[in-house]
Every structure is written in structure tokens, then in C-alpha cells.
N, C-alpha and C positions, 0 to 999 in steps of 0.2 A: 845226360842225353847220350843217344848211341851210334852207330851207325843203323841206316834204315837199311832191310832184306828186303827185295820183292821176288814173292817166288812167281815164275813169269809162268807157270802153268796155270795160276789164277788170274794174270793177266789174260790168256788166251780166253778162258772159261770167259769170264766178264765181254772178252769180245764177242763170238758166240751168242751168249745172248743179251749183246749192244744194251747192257747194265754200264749206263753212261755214269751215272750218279754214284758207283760202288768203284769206280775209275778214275774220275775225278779226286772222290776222298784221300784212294792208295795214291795220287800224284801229287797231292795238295799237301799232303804230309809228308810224304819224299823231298819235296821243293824245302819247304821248312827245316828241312833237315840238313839238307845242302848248304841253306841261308845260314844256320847255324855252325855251320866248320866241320863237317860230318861228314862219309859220304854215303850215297847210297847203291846197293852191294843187288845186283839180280842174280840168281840160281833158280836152278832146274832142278825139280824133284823127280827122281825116279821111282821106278815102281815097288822099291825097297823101302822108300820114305826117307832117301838118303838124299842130301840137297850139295849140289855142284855149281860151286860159283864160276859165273862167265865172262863176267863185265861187271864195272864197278864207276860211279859217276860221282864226280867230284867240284863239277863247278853248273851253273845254272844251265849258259848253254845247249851244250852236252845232252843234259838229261830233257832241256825243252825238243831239242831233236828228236830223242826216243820218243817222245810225248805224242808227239806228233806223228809218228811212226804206228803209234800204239791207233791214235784214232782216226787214222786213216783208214782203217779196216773198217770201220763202223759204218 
């Protein structure tokens, strides 16, 4: 296993259009990934296709906060 990427321009997309179910999956398998000793790593794609990591989550908490963050917006 690896660490998990989320590139968070697909998070926005999925907010956008409140694809709760395609959010849920990208977080349910982040979370598993965490449980497993791993962390998970968000980046920014630019218009180059070049991806910048910004933040990087490594224990449950943590990442249930962005969670929560993420579907707040919904």
C-alpha cells in the first residue's frame, strides 16, 4: 500500500456538483489508508498538469476535520 493523493481540484468539482457519493468513496478510502499507517497527501493541479502538494494527513482526526470541511459546502 501507499500513500493516498487527493488532488483537491476534484474535490472542488465533486462540490460543485454535490456528487456526495463520488466524495464519500475519495474519503472512505483516504480514511483506510490513514487506518493502515499511511498518510494522505492533498495537491493542487495547475493548468500545466503539474500537481503541488499542500497538506498532508496522518492520523484520523485531522483528516475527519477536512471531511467535514469538504461537506460543509454541500
Amino acid at each position: 500500500m501507499e500513500d493516498y493523493v487527493i488532488v483537491v481540484n476534484r474535490i472542488e468539482e465533486l462540490q460543485l456538483t454535490h456528487d456526495r457519493q463520488a466524495l464519500e468513496l475519495i474519503f472512505e478510502k483516504a480514511k483506510r489508508t490513514i487506518i493502515g499507517g499511511l498518510d494522505v497527501i492533498l495537491v493542487r493541479e495547475n493548468s500545466k498538469g503539474e500537481q503541488e502538494k499542500f497538506d498532508t494527513f496522518s492520523n484520523e482526526q485531522d483528516f475527519e476535520e477536512y471531511r467535514e470541511k469538504v461537506f460543509k459546502f454541500l
